[in-house]
N, C-alpha and C positions, 0 to 999 in steps of 0.2 A: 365091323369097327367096334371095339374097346368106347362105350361114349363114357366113359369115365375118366378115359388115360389122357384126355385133355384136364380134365380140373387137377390129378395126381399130379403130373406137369406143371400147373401153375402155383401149387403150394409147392412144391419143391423147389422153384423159382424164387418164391416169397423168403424161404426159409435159408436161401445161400446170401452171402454176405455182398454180392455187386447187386446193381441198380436195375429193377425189372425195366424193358422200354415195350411200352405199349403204342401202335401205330395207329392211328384210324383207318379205316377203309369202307367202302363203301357193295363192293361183291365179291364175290370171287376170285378175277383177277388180281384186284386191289390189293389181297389176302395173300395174293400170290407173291406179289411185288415185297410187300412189309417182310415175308418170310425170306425170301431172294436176297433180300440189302442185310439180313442179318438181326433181325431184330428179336426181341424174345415170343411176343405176341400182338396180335391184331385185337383193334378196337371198335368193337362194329358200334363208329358213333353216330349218335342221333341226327348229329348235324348233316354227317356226310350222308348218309342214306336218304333224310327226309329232301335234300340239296339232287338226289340220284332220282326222284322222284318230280321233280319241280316244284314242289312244294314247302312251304315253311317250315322250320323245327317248332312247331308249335301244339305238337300231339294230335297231329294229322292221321302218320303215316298209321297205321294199326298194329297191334301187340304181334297181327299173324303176319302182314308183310314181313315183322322186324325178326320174328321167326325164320320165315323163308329165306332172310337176307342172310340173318346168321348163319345157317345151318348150310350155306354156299361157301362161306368163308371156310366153315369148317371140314366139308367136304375138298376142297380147293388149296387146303393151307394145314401143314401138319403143324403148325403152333399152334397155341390155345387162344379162343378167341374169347374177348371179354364183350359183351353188349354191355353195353349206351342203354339200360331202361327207363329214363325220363324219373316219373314219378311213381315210377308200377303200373300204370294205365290203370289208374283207378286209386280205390283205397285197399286195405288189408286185406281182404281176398282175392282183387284182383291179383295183387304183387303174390301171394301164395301162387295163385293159379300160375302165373308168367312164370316163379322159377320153377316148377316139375315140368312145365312146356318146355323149357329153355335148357334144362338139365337131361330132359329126355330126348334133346335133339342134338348132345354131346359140346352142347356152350360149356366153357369152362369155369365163366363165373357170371354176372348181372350187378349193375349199377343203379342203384336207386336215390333219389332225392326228393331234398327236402322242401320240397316247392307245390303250391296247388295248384290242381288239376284242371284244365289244358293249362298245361307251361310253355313258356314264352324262352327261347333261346336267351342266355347270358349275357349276351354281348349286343342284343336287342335295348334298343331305345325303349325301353316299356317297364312300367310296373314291375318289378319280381316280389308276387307274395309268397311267405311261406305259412305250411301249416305249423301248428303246435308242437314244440317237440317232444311233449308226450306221445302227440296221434303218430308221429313219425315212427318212435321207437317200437310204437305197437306194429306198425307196419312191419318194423325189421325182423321183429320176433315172431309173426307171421311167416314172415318170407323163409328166416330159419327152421322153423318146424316145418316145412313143407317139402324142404329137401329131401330127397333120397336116399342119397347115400354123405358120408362127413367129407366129402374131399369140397363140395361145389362152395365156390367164393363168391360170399356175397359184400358187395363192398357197399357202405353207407358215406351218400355224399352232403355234405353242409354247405348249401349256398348261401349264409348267414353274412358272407363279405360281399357279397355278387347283390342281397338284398339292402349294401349299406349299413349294417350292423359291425358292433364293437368286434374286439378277437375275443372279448370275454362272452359275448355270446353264442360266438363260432364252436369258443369250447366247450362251452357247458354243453352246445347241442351236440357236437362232436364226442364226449362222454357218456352223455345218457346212450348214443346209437352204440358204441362199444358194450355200455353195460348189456344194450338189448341182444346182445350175438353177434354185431356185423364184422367181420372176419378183417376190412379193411376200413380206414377213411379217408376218404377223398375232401381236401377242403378247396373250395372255389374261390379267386378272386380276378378282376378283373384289371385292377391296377397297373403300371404301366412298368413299376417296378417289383421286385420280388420281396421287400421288405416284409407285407403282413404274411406270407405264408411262411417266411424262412423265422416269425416272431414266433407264428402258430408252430412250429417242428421244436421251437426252444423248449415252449410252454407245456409242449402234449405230455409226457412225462408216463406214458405209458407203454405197453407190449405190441398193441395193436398197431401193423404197420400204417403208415401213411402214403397218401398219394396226391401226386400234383400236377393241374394239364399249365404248363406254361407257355400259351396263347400269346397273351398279352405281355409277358416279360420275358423276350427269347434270352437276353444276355444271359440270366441264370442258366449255370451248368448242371451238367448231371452229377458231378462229384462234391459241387455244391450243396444239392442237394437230398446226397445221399449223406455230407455228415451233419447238416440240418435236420436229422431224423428222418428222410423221405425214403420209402422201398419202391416207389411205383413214378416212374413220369411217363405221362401221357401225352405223345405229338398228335392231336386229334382231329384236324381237319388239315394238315398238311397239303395230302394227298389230293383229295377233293379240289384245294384251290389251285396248284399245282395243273390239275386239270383242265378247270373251267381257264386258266390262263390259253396255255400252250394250246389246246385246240381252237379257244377264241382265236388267237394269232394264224391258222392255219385258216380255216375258214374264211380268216377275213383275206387272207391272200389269195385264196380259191376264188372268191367271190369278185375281189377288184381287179383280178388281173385275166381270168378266164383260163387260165392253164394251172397244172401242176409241178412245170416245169421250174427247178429252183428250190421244191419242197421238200427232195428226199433226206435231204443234208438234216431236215427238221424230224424225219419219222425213225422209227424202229423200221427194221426189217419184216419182212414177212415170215423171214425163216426164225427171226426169235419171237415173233408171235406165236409161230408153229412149236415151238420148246414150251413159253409159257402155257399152251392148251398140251401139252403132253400128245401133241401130233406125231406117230410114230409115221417111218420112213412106208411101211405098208397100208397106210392111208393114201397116200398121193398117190396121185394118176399117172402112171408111167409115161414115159416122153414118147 
């Protein structure tokens, strides 16, 4: 494998004029699924892996799980998979060290934010502090010189609206991470409508593209938001809950009724599970 011909693929993506759609997923399959329905790339996000793990998005899961997790997607999934990297697991060297891991295991680009270390998911009832947006910027500029090769994307994310902060401070922290190298920004909010991020795309006024996970404000469209200045929307834990649904509902029928009879109408196949793992017909067991 080319581990480079994933990030050449995601600036090429960045650089065409439609709207990149980033999926989250959570393994391999997951990766499989996002590329299947069409979409441009997979999001191997925090939420959903550390949710894959049973554990909280709270800088549990470790730099080498999210490794391992990634590099399944991308073995699994011929689009380019972006990680979810929290806050760099750590400060400035940590985030160098994560992206030559992460670039030398053919990720196509890494996600960093502006939040201290352990972070607490966004949409969590808790505290969101951030660091300085100076220390941030050093981070970034870290993380750029440690790259490899010029294709890998590093996108810098501002949770300045997620922490309760004005959009004037979203921006200024959102332009120091541009000036520091970061190839994209990503700004966060949790709002219920698209208002401050569609304010922030008015105001950004610059080259670097934008990116936006809209969580909390599905009605915003993609064409919306690509003449809002956005090149990146992120569906990021779709899939995940999507999940945790429909097997909850299966299970519980397993479990209250004692048969499985009645359920198939609810599952896949075996024979398109056999397509999704690449089960060739001289695999199975002759009749």
């Amino acid at each position: 494998m080319d581990w480079t011909a994933r990030s050449v693929m995601l600036r090429h993506l960045l650089n065409n004029p439609s709207i990149v759609r980033l999926v989250g997923a959570h393994d391999g399959l997951t990766a499989k699924l996002v590329h299947e329905a069409g979409f441009e790339g997979v999001w191997a996000s925090s939420f959903a892996v550390s949710a894959s793990y049973g554990v909280p998005d709270a800088s549990i899961v470790t730099m080498t799980q999210f490794l391992d997790a990634a590099e399944t997607m991308t073995l699994a999934s011929p689009a380019p998979v972006v990680v979810d990297g929290d806050t760099g697991y750590g400060d400035a060297h940590n985030a160098a060290y994560a992206v030559r891991r992460f670039e030398a295991r053919g990720v196509a680009g890494v996600c960093f934010e502006d939040k201290r270390f352990p972070k607490i998911n966004s949409f969590a009832d808790a505290t969101q502090g951030l660091v300085p947006a100076e220390e941030f910027a050093g981070k970034i500029r870290a993380a750029k010189q440690a790259q490899a090769g010029p294709a890998f994307v590093l996108i810098a994310r501002t949770e300045a609206l997620i922490a309760g902060h004005d959009l004037g401070e979203a921006l200024d922290r959102a332009h120091q991470y541009a000036d520091a190298g970061a190839d994209a920004i990503l700004v966060h909010s949790k709002s219920v409508r698209p208002d401050q991020v569609l304010k922030f795309g008015a105001a950004w006024g610059r080259d670097v593209p934008l990116v936006a996970i809209p969580t909390t404000y599905p009605q915003v469209g993609e064409q919306e938001l690509l003449d809002a200045g956005f090149r990146v929307v992120i569906y990021a834990n779709h899939g995940v809950r999507a999940t945790i649904r429909v097997v909850r509902e299966v299970f519980r029928v397993l479990s209250q009724t004692g048969t499985a009879i009645g359920l198939e109408e609810r599952l896949t196949t075996m024979d398109e599970v056999f397509a999704l793992q690449g089960m060739h017909a001289s695999y199975r067991t002759a009749p």
